[in-house]
Every structure is written in C-alpha cells, then in structure tokens.
FIKOLZA-1660 file (N, C-alpha, C; in steps of 0.1 Angstrom, whole numbers, plus 5000, padded with zeros to 4 digits):
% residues 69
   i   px   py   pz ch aa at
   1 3760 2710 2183  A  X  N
   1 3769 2718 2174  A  X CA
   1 3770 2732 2179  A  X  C
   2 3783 2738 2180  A  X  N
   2 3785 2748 2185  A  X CA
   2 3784 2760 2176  A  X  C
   3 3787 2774 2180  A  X  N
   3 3786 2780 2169  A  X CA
   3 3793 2783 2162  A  X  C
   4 3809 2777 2165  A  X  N
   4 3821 2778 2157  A  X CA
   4 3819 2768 2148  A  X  C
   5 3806 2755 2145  A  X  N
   5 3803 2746 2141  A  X CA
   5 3795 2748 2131  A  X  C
   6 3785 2761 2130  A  X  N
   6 3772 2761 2123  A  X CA
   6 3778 2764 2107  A  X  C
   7 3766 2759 2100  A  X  N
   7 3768 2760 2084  A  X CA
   7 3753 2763 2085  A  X  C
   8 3752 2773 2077  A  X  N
   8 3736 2775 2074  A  X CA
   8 3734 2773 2052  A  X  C
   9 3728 2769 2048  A  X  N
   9 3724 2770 2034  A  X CA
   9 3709 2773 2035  A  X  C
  10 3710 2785 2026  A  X  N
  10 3696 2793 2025  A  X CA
  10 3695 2793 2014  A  X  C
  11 3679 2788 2009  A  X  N
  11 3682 2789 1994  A  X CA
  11 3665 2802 1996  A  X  C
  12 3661 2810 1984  A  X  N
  12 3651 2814 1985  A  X CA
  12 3651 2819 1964  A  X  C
  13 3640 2826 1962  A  X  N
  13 3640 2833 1948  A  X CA
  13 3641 2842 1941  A  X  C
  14 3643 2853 1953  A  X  N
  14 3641 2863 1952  A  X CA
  14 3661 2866 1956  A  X  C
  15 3664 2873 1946  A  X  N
  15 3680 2877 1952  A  X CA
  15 3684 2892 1961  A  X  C
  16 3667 2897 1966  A  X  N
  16 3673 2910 1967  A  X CA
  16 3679 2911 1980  A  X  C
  17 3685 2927 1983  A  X  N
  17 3690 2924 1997  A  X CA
  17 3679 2925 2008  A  X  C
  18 3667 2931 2003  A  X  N
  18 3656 2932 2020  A  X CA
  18 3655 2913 2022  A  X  C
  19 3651 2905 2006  A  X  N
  19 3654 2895 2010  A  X CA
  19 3662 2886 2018  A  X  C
  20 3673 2886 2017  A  X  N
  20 3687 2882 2021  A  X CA
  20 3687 2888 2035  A  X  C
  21 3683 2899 2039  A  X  N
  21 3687 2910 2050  A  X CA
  21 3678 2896 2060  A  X  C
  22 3665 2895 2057  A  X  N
  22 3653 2891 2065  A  X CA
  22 3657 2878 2068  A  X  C
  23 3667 2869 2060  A  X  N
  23 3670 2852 2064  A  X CA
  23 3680 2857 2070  A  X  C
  24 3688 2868 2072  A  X  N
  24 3701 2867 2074  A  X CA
  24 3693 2869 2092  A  X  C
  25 3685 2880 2092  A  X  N
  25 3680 2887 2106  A  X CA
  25 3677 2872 2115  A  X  C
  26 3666 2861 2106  A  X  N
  26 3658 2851 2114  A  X CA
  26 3668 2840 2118  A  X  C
  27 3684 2839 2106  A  X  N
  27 3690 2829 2115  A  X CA
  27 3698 2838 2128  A  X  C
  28 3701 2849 2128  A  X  N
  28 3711 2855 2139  A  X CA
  28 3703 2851 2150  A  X  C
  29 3688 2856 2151  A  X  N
  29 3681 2858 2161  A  X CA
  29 3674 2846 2166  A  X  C
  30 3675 2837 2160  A  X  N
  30 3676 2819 2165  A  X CA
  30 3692 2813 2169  A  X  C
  31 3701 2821 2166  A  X  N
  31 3714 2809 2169  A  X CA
  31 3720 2824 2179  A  X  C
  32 3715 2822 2191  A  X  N
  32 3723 2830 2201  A  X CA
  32 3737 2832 2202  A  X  C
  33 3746 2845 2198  A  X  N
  33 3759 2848 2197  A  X CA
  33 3766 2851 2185  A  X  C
  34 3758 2843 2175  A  X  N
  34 3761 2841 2160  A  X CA
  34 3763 2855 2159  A  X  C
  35 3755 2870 2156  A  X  N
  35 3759 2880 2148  A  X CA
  35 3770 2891 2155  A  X  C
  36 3773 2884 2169  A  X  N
  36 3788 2888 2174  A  X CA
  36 3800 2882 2174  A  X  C
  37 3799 2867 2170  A  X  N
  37 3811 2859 2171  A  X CA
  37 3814 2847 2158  A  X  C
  38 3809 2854 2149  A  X  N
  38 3808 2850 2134  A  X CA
  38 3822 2849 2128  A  X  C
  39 3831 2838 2126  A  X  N
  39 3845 2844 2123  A  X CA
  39 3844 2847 2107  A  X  C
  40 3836 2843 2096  A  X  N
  40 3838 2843 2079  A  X CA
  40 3823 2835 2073  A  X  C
  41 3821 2838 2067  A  X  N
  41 3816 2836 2060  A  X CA
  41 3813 2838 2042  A  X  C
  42 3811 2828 2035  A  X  N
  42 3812 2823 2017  A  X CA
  42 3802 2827 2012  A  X  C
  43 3802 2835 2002  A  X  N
  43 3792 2838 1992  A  X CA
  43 3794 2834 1976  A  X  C
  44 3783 2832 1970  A  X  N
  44 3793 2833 1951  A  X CA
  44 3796 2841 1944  A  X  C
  45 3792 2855 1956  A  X  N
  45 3797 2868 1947  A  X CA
  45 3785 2875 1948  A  X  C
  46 3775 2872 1952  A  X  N
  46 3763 2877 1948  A  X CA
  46 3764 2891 1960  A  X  C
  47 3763 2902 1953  A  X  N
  47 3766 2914 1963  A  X CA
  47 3755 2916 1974  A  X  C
  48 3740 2915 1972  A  X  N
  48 3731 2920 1978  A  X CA
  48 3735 2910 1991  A  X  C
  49 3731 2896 1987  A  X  N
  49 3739 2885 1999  A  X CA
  49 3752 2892 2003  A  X  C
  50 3761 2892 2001  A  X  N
  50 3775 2897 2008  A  X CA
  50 3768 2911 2017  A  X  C
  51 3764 2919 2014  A  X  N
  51 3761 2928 2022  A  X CA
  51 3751 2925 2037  A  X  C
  52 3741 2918 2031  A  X  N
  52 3733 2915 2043  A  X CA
  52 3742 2905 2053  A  X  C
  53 3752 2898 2050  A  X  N
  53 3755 2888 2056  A  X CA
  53 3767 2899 2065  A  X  C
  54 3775 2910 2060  A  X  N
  54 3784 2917 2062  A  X CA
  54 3776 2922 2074  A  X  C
  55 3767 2928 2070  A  X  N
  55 3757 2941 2082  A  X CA
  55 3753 2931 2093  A  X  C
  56 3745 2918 2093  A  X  N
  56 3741 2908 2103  A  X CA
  56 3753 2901 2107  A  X  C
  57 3766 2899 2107  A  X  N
  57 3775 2890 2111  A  X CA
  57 3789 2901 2111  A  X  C
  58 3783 2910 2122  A  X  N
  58 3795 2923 2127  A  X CA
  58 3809 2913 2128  A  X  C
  59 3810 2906 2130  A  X  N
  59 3826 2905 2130  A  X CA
  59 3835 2897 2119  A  X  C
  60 3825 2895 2114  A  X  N
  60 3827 2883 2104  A  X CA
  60 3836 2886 2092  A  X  C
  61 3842 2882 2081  A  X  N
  61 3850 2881 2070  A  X CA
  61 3841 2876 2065  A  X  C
  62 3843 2884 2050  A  X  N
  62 3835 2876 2036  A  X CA
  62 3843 2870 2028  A  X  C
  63 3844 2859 2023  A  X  N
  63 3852 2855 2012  A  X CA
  63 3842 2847 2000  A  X  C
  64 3846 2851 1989  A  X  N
  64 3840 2845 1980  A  X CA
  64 3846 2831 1973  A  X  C
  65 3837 2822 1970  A  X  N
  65 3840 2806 1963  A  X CA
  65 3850 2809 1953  A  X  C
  66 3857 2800 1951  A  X  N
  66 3870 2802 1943  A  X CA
  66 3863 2800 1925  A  X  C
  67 3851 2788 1932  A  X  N
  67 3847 2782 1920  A  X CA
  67 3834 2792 1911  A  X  C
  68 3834 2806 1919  A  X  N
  68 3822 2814 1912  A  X CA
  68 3836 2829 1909  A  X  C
  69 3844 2827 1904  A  X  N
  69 3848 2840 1902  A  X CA
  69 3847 2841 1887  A  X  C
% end
C-alpha cells in the first residue's frame, strides 16, 4: 500500500491534543513521507484532533464528515 493509499483509524480515551499530537508524531514517524506528502485528511470535528493532525501532516487539508456536523 502506498502512501497515497494509507488510511489510519486511531481510536484512544483521552481526547486531548498532547494526546492526539503523540499518535499523530508515532504514525508520521513509521510511514516514511507521510507528514510531507499528506494530501487531506477527515476528522468529526473534534478540534484538538484537527489541530494535531493540521501541525503533523504539513501539507495536508482538513475536512470534516458530513455526517458529524
């Protein structure tokens, strides 16, 4: 699977952003290229997530689920 391929689902308990920040750090730094060549990425709104994923996935677009607005 390439990286124009990858889908990651993280689930964890904690919603905060050092949370979110720390899964977002472990997958970039395992999938080589991912936090330069990231085209979008889906959230349900949840801000602390949108932000970590915004700061680790420099090139990326956020868009939120149609079905959490």
């Amino acid at each position: 699977m390439g990286i124009d391929q990858a889908l990651f689902l993280l689930l964890h308990h904690s919603k905060s952003k050092q949370t979110y920040k720390k899964i977002v750090d472990e997958v970039t730094a395992a999938t080589k290229g991912l936090a330069q060549n990231a085209k979008g990425f889906i959230t349900d709104g949840e801000v602390a997530l949108h932000e970590s994923l915004k700061e680790g996935l420099i090139t990326a677009r956020g868009l939120r689920c149609f079905a959490h607005f």
